[in-house]
C-alpha positions as CSV (number, residue, x, y, z in Angstrom):
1,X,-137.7,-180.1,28.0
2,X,-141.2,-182.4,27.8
3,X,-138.4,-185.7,27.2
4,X,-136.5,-184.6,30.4
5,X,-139.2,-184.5,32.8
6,X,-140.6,-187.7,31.1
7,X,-137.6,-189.7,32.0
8,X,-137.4,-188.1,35.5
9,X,-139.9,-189.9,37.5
10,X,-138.4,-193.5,35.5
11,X,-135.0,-192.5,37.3
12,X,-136.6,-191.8,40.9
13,X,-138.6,-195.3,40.6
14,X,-134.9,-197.0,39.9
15,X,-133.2,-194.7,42.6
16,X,-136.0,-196.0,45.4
17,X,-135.6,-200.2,43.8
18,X,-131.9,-199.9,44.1
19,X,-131.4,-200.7,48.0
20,X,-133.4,-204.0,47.9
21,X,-130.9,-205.2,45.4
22,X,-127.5,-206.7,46.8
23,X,-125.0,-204.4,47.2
24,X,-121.9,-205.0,45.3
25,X,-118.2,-205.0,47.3
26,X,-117.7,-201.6,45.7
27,X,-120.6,-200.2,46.5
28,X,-120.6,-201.3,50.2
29,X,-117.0,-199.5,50.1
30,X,-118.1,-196.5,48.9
31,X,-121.5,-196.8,51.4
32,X,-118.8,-197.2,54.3
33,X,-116.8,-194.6,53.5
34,X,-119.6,-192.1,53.0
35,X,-121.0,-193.1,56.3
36,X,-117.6,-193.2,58.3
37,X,-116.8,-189.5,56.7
38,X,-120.2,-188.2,58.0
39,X,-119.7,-190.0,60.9
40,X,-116.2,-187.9,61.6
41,X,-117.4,-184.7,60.4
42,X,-120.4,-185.1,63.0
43,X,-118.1,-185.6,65.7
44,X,-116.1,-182.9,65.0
45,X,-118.8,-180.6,65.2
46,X,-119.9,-182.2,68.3
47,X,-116.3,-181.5,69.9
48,X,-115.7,-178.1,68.8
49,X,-118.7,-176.0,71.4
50,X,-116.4,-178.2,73.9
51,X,-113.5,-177.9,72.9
52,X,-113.0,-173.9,71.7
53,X,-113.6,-172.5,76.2
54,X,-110.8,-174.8,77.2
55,X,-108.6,-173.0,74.5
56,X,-109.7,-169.4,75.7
């Protein structure tokens, strides 16, 4: 258990150095497609409260 939470706080100080490094093309891919998802499952909460009294 001590060895876990030792490494820990190493992995969150790489976690917060990774965005100044370049991303590579597979990365910005996967960035994209994580954004555009969230993007779309915003909207479709957005138009649902709209969309569900024209329906009744």
């Amino acid at each position: 258990q001590e060895s876990l939470l030792e490494g820990l706080p190493e992995t969150k100080v790489e976690r917060r150095k990774e965005p100044e490094k370049p991303l590579t093309g597979k990365q910005r891919r996967a960035m994209k497609k994580s954004l555009s998802m969230i993007m779309e499952q915003e909207q479709h909460e957005r138009q649902l409260p709209y969309v569900h009294p024209k329906k009744q």
